[in-house]
Each structure stands twice: as C-alpha cells, then as structure tokens.
N, CA, C and O of each residue as an XYZ file, in Angstrom:
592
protein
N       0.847     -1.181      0.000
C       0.000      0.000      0.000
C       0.890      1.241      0.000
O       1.835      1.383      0.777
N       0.569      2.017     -0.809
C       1.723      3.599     -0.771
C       1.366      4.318     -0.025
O       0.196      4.698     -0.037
N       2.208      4.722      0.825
C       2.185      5.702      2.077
C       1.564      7.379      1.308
O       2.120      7.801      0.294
N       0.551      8.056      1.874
C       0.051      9.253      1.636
C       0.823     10.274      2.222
O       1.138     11.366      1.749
N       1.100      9.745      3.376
C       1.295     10.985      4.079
C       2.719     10.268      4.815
O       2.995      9.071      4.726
N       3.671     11.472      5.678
C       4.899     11.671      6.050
C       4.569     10.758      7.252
O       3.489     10.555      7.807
N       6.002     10.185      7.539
C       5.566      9.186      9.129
C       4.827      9.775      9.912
O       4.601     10.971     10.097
N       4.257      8.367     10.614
C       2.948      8.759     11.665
C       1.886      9.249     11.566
O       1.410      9.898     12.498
N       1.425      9.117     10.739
C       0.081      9.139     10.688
C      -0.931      8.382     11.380
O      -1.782      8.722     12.202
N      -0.651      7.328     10.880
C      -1.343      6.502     11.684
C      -0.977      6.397     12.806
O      -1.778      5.694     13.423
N       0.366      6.956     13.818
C       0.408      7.005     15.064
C      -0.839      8.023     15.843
O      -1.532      7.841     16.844
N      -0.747      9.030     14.963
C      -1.407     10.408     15.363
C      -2.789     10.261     15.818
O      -3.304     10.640     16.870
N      -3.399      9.498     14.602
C      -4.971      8.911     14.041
C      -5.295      8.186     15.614
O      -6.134      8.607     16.410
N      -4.335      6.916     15.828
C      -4.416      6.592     16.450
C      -4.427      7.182     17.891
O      -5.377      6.865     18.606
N      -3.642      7.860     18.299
C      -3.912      8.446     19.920
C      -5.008      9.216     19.698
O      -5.776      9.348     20.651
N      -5.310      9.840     18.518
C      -6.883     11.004     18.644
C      -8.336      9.780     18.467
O      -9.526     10.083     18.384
N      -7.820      8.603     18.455
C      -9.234      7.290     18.384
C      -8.738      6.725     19.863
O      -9.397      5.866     20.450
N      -7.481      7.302     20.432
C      -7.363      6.305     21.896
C      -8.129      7.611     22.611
O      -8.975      7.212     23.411
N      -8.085      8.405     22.564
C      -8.938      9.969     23.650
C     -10.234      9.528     22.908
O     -11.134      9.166     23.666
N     -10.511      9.487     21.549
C     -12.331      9.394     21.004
C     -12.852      8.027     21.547
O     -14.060      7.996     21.778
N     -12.103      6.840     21.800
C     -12.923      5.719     22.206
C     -12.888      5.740     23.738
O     -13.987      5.448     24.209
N     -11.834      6.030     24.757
C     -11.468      5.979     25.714
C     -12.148      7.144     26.957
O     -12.197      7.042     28.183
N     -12.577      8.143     26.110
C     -13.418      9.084     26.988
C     -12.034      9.951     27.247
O     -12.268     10.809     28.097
N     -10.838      9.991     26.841
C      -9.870     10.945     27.247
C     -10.204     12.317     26.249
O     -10.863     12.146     25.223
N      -9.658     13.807     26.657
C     -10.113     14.708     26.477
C      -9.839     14.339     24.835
O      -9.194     13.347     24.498
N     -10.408     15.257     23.917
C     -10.349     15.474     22.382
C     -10.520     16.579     21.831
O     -10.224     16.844     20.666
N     -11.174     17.548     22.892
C     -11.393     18.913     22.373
C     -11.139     19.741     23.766
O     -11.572     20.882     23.929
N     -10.693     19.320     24.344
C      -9.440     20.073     25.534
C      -9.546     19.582     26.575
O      -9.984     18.433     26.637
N      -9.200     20.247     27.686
C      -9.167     19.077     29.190
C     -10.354     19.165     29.297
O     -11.106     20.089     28.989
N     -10.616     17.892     29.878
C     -11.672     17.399     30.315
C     -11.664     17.652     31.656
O     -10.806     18.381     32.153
N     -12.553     17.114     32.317
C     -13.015     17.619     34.032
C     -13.914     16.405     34.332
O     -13.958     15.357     33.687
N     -14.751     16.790     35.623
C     -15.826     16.363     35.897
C     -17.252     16.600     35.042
O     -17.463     17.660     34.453
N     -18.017     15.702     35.046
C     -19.230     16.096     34.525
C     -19.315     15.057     33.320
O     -18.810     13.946     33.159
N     -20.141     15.843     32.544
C     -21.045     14.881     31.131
C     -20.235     16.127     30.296
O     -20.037     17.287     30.658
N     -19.770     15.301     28.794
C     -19.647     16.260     26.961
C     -18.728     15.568     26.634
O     -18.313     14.691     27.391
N     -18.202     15.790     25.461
C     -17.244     15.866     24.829
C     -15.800     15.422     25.943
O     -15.979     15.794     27.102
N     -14.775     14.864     25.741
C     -14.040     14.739     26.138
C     -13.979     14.361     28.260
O     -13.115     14.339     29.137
N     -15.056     14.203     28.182
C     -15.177     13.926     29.640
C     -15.828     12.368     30.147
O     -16.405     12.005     31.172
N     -15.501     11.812     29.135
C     -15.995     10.078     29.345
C     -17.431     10.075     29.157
O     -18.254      9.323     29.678
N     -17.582     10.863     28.477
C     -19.511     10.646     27.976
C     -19.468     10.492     26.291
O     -20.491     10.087     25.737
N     -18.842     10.663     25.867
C     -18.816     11.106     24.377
C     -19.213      9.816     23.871
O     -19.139      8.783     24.536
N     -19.899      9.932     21.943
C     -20.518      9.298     21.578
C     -19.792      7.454     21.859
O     -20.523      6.466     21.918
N     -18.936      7.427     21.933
C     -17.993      6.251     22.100
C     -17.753      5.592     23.279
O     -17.148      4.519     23.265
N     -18.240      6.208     24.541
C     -18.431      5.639     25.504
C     -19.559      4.506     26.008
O     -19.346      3.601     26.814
N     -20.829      4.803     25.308
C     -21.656      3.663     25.549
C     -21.118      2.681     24.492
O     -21.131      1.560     24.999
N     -20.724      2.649     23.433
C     -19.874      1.322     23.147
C     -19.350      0.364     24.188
O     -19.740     -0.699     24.671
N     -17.720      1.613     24.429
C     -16.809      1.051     24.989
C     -17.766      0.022     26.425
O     -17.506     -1.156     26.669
N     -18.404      0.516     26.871
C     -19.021     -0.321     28.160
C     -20.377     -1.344     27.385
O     -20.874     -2.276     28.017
N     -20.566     -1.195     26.799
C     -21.364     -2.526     25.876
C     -20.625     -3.904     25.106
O     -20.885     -5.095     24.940
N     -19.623     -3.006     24.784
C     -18.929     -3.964     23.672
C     -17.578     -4.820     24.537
O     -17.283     -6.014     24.469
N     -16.884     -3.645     25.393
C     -15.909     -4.034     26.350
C     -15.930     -4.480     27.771
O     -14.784     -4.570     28.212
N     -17.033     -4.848     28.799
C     -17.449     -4.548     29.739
C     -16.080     -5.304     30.636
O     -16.141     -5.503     31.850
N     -15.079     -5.603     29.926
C     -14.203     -7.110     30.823
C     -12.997     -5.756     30.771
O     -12.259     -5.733     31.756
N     -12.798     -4.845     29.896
C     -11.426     -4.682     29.496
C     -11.293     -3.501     30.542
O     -12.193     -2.709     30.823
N      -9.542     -3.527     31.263
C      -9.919     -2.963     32.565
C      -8.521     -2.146     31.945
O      -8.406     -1.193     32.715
N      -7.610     -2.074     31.116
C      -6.622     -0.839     30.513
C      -7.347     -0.326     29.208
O      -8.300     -0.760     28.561
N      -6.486      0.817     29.071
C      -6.621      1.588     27.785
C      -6.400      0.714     26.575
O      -7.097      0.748     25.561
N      -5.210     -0.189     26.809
C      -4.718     -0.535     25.038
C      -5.924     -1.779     25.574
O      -6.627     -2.067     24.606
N      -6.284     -2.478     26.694
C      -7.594     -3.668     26.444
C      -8.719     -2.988     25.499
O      -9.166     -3.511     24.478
N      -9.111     -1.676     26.042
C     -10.401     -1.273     25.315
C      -9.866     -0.901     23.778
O     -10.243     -1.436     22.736
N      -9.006      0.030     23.911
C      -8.475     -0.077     22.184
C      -8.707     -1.490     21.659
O      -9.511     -1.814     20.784
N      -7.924     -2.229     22.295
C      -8.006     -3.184     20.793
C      -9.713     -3.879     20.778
O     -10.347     -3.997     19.729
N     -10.246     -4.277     22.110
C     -11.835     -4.415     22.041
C     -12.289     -3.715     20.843
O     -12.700     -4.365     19.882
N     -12.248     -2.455     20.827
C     -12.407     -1.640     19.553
C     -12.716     -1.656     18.894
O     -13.886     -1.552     18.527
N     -11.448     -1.851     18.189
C     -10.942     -2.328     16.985
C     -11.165     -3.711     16.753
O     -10.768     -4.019     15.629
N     -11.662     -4.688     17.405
C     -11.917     -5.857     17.235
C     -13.651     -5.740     17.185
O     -14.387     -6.599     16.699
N     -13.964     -4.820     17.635
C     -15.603     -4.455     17.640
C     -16.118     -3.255     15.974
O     -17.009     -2.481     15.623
N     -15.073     -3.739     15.561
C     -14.731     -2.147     14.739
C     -16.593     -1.903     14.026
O     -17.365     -0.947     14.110
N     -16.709     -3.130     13.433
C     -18.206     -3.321     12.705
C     -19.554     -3.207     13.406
O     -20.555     -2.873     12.771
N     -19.597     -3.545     15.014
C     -20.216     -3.073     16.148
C     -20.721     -1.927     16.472
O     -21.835     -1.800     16.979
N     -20.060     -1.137     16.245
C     -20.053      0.022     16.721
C     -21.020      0.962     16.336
O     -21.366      0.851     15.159
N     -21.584      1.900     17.011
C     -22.803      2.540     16.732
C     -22.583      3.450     15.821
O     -21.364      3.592     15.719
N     -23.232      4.233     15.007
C     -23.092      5.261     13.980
C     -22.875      6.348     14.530
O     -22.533      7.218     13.729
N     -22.953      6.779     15.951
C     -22.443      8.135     16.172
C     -21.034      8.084     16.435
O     -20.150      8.844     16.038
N     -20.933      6.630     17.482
C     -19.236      6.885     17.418
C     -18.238      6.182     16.008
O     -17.013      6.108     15.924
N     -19.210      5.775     15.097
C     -18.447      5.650     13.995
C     -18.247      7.007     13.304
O     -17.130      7.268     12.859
N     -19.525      8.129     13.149
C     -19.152      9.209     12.607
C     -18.487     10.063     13.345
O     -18.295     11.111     12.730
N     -17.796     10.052     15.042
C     -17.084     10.749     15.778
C     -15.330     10.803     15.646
O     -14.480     11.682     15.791
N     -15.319      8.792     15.153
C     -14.099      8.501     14.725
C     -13.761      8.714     13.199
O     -12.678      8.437     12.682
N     -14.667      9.155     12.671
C     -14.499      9.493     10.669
C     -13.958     10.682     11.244
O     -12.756     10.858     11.047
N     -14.846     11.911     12.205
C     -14.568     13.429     12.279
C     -13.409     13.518     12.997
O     -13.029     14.687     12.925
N     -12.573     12.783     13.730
C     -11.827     12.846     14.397
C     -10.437     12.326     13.454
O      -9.340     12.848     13.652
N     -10.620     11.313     12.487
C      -9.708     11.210     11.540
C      -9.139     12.284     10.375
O      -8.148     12.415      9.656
N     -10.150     12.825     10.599
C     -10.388     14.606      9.408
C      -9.486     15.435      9.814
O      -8.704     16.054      9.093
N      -9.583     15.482     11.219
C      -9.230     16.350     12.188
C      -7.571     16.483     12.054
O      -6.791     17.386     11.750
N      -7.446     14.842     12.518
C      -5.932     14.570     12.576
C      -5.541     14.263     10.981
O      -4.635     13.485     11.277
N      -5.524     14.266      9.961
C      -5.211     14.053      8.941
C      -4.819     15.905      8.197
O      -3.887     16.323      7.510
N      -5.953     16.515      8.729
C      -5.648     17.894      8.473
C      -4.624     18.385      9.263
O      -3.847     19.198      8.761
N      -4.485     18.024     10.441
C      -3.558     18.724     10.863
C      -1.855     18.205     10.705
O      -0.789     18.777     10.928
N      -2.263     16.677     10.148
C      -0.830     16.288     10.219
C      -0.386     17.104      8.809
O       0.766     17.397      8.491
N      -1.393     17.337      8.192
C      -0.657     17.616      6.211
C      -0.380     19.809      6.943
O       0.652     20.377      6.586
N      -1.158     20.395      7.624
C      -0.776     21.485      7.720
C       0.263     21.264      8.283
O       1.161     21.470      7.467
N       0.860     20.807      9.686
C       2.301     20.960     10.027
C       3.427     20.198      9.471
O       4.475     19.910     10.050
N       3.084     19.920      8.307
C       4.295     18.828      7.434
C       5.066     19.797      7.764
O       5.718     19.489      8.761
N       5.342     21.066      7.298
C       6.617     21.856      7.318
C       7.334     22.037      8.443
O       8.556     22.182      8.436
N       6.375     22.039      9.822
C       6.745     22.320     10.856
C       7.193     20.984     11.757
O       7.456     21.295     12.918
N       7.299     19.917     11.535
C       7.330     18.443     11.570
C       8.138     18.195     11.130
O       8.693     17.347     11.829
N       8.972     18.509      9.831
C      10.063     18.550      9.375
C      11.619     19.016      9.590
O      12.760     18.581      9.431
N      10.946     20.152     10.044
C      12.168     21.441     10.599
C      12.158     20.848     11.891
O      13.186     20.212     12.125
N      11.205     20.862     12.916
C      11.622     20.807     14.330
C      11.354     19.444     14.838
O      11.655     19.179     16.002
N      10.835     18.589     14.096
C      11.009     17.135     14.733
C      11.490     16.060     13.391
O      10.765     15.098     13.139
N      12.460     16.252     12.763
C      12.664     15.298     11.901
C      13.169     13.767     12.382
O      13.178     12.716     11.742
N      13.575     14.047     13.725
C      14.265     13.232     13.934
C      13.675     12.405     15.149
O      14.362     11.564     15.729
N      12.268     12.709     15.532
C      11.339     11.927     16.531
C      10.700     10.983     16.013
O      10.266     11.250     14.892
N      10.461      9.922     16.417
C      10.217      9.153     16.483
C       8.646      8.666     17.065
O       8.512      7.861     17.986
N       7.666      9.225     16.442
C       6.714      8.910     16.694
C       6.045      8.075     17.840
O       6.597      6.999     18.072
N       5.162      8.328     18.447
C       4.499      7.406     19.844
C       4.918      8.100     21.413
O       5.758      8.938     21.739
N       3.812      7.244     22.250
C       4.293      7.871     23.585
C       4.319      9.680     23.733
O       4.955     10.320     24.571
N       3.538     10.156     22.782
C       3.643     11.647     22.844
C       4.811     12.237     22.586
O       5.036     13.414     22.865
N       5.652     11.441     22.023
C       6.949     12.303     21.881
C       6.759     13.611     20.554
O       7.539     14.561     20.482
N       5.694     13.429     19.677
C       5.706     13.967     18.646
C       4.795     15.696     18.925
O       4.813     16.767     18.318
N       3.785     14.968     20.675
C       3.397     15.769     20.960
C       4.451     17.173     21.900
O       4.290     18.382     22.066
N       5.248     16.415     22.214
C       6.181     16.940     23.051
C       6.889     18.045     22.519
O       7.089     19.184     22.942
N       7.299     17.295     21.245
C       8.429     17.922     20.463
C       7.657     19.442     19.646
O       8.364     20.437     19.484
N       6.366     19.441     19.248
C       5.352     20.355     19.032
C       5.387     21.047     20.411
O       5.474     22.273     20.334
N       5.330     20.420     21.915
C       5.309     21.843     22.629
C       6.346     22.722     22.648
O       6.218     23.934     22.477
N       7.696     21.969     22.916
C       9.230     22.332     22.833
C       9.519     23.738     21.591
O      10.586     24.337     21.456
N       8.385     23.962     20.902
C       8.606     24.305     19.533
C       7.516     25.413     19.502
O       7.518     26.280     18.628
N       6.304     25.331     20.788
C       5.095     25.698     20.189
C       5.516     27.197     20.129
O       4.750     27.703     19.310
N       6.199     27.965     20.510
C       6.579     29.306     19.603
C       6.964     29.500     18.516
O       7.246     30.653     18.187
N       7.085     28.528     17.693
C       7.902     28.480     16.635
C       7.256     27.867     15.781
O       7.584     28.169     14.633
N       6.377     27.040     15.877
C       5.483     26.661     14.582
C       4.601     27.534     13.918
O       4.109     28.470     14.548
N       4.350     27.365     12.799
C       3.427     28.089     12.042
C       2.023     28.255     12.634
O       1.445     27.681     13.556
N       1.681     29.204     11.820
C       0.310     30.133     12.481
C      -0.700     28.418     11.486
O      -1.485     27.704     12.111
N      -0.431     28.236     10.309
C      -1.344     27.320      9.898
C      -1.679     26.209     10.456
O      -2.809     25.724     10.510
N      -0.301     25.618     11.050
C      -0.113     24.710     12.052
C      -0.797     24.562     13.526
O      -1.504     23.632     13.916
N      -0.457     25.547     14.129
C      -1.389     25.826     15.602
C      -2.816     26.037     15.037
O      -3.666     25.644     15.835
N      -3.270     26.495     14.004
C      -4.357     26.469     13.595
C      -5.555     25.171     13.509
O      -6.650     24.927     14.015
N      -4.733     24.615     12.670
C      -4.966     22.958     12.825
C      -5.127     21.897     13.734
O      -5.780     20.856     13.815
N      -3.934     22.807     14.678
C      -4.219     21.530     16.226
C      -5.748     21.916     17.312
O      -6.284     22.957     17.691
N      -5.993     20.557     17.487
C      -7.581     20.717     17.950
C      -6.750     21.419     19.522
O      -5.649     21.369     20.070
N      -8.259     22.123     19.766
C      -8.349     23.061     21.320
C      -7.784     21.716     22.497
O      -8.132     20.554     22.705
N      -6.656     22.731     23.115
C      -6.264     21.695     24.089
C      -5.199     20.730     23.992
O      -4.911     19.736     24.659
N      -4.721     21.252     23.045
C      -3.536     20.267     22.001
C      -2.326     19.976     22.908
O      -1.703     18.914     22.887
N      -2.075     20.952     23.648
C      -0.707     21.277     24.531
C      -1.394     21.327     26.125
O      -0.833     21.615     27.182
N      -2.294     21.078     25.967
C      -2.437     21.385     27.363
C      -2.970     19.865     28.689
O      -3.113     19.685     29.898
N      -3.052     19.324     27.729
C      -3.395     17.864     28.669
C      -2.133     17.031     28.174
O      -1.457     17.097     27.148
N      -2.068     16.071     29.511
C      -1.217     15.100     29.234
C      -0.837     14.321     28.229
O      -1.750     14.338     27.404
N      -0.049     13.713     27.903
C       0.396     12.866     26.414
C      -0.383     11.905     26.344
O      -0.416     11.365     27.450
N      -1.059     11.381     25.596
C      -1.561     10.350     25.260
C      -1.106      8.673     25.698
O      -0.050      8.493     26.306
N      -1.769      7.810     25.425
C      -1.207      6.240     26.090
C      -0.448      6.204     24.769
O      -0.967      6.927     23.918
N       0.665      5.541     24.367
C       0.957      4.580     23.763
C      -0.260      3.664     22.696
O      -1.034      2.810     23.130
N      -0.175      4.058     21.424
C      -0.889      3.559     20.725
C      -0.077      2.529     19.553
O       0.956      2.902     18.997
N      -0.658      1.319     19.310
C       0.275      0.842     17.782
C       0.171      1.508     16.700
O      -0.798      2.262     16.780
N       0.821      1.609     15.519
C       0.421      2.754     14.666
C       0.004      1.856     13.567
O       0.405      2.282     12.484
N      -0.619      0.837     13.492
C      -1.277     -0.894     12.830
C      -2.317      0.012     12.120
O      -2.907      0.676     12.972
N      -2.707      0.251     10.991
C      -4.453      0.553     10.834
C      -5.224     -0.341     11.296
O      -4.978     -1.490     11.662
N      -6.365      0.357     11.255
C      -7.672     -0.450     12.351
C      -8.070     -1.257     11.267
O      -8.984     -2.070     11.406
C-alpha cells in the first residue's frame, strides 16, 4: 500500500481514536461532569457494551478495533470526524514536523512533546490545525500505529 502521508500518521490517528474511544479529552481538558471529552462522548456507551471485561486503555483499544463493525453510527461518525481532524492537521504541520522534529520518532507523545518544545515556533497554519487543548493535557497512552 503507498504511504500518503509523512511518518505517523497513523500514530497520530491513532492516539486522537485512543482519547475518542477511551473518553480521554479530544477537544481540551476534560473535568468532571457529562460532553465531549469527559468520558460521555458518543464512544463511551460502546466502549461499556462492547468491552465490559477490558480494565486498561490498550484492552479497550483493541476491544475496539476488534468491535470495529459493532459500533454505533455516532461513534463511527465521531471517529471518521476525528480522523479529518488529525489528517488535516498532520498535512498542515508537514513543514513544521520537518524542521523541528525530523528526527522523533513517533508514539508515547513524543511527537506531541516535540510540538510543545517548539510551540513558539510553529506556524500560524499549524497551531491552527491543532484541535483546542492540544498542549495542554497530558500525552496520550501509547498507541500501535497498525491501521484499524
């Protein structure tokens, strides 16, 4: 299969489907309560229907992804909008991905890291692109970068 896009992509895809299935924030820190990014989101009544045994993050990931056809139409269209998301933003900071992390190594948030280390210095199109909250919550779990 020919690669579209510059490494990691599918790392990226992946930690923004480990916060969309997992109830971790996606559109900035999360808190207490019910929305978006606070363990209510469309992907959460899955995860506790489909997963009710899986007691880590990468258990419910791969449940998932092993549920991939399961899955209800809102959190299938949450994980299409959330792939948009990260696909746009990986092709806007190609330039800035290049210059200041050529040499990271994708996963474990390092890619996120290396974007904060930098976040004065990346492009206006770039910060543009990254969803609300980008820098401001913790790094993500460890995701495989396997397509689903």
């Amino acid at each position: 299969m020919k690669k579209q896009f510059g490494f990691g992509l599918m790392t990226i895809m992946g930690l923004f489907l480990a916060g969309v299935l997992l109830g971790q924030p996606t559109q900035g820190p999360g808190g207490p309560g019910k929305g978006p990014g606070k363990g209510q989101g469309p992907c959460m009544q899955d995860v506790q229907r489909l997963c009710p045994n899986a007691s880590s993050r990468q258990e419910r990931m791969q449940c998932m992804r092993d549920n991939k056809d399961n899955l209800s139409e809102a959190c299938k269209a949450r994980i299409e909008k959330g792939k948009n998301k990260m696909k746009n933003m990986h092709e806007a900071c190609a330039d800035d991905r290049a210059k200041f992390c050529k040499g990271v190594k994708p996963g474990e948030g390092r890619m996120r890291d290396c974007y904060l280390q930098h976040q004065s210095e990346l492009s206006q199109k770039c910060k543009d692109a990254m969803p609300p909250g980008f820098f401001d919550r913790n790094p993500p779990p460890e995701v495989e970068s396997e397509a689903q």
